[in-house]
N, C-alpha and C positions, 0 to 999 in steps of 0.2 A: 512152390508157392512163395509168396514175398512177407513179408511186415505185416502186423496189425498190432490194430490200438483201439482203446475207447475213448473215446474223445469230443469235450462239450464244442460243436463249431459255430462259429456266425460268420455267415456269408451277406455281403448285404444287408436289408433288416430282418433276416432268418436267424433263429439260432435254436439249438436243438444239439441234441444229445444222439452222437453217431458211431458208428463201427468204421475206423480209415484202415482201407487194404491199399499197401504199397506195389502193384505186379510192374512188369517188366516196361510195362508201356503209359502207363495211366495208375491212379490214385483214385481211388473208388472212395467214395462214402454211403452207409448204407444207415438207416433208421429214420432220426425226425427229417433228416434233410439227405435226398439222394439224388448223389451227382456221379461223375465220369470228367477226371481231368487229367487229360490226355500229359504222359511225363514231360515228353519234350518241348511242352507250350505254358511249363513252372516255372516264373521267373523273381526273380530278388525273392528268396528263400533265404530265409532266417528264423531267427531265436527273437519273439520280444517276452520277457519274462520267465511265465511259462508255457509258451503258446509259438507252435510251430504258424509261420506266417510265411503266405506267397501271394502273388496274384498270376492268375491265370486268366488272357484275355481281356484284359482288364479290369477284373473284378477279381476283389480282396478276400482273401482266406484266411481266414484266423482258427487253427485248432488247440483249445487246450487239452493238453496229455499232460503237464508236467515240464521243469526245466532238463531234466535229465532223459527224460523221452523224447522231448523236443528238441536236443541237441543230437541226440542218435538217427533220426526220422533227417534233419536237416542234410546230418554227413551223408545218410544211403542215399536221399535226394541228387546228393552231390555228384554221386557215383557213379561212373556206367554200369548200365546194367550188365549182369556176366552174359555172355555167349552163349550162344545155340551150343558150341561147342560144349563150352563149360557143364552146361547143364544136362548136357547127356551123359557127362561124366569120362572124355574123351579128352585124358588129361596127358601129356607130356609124351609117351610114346605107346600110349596105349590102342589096341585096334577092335574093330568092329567089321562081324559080318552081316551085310545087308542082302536082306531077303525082300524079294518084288524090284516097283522100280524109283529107280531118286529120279524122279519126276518134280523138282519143288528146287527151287533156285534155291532155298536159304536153309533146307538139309543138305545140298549138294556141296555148300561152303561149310558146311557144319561138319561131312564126315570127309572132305579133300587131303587126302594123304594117311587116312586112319583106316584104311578098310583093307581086310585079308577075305582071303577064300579059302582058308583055313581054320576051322571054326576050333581048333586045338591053339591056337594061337590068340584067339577074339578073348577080348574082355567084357563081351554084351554081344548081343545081338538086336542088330536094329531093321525091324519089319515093317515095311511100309505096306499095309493091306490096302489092299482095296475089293478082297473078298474072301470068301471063305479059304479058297485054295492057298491062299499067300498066308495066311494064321496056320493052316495044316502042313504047310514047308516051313516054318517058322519053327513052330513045335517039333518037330520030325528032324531039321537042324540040331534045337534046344539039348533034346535026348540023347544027343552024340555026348554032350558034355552036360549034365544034369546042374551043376551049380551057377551054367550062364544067366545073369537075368534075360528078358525081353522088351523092348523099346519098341509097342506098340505104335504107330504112325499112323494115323486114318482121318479122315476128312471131318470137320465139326461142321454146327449147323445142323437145323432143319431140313426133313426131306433126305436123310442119307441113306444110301441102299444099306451099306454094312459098315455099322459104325459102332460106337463106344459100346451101346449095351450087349450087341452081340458079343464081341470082343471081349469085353470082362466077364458075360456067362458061361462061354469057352473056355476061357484061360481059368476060372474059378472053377468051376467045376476040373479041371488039371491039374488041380492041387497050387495053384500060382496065386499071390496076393500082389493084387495094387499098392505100390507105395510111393510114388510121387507123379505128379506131370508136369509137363509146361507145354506152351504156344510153339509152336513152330514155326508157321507164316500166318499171313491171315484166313488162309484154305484146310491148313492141315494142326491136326493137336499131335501129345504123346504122350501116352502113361508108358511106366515103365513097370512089371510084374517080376517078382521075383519069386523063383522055386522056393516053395516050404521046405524049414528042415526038419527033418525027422528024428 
């Protein structure tokens, strides 16, 4: 998950009191005024005051959060956002065993050179479902080494055969907690479950 704030904005002649989420690709505002402004079309980001300011598309944003919030918000702005890689946790020489198929260009860049077939070895396990069977070799992998988390990978959207809510009623009822996700490409999400300790 990215940034949030609370923050009074005027866009235009709008202004109103908002909730700003920073994610990977776009800057949401959600309350009196709700928009979607796509990251990489923010441009001349700065500080005036206290009021984080951009224009997007040509039109002026102004949030106040604060000088000290709005200098923080400005830098992550500034920042690339971290990697697929990063985010899965697939740091330095760490490995993963992937269960199903890396069917998705932008997991396929995300786990290039991290992946064993040695699940004694993996630091995670990353399951790309696309149905029950690949959550039950997923799990059934898991149990070789009980302290692996798992990197659920399955399709978003409306209309999906087997997707998040089965996925989390499975792995929950398995003793497993949900504790982060992120975007994967524009087809596929990921939570990641981690075994309960006892």
């Amino acid at each position: 998950m990215g940034r949030e704030a609370v923050a009074r904005a005027e866009i235009g002649g709008a202004v109103g009191d908002v909730r700003v989420l920073l994610e990977s690709t776009e800057l949401i505002l959600r309350g009196d005024i709700q928009r979607r402004f796509p990251r990489d079309r923010l441009v001349n980001v700065h500080v005036e005051g206290e009021a984080l300011c951009f224009t997007c598309d040509g039109e002026a944003v102004l949030l106040h959060m604060g000088a000290i919030a709005a200098d923080r918000w400005s830098r992550a702005i500034a920042a690339p956002p971290p990697s697929l890689r990063a985010k899965l946790g697939l740091k330095q020489d760490a490995k993963a065993l992937l269960i199903g198929a890396c069917d998705d260009a932008a997991l396929a860049e995300a786990v290039e050179g991290a992946l064993t077939d040695d699940v004694a070895e993996a630091a995670m396990i990353i399951a790309r479902i696309a149905g029950p069977d690949d959550l039950t070799a997923a799990r059934a992998a898991q149990a070789k080494c009980p302290e692996l988390p798992i990197w659920a990978i399955y399709p978003k959207g409306p209309n999906i055969r087997y997707g998040d809510g089965a996925i989390r009623a499975a792995l929950r009822e398995a003793g497993f907690r949900d504790s982060k996700s992120c975007a994967v490409s524009e087809r596929l999400t990921a939570t990641r479950y981690n075994p309960r300790r006892s």
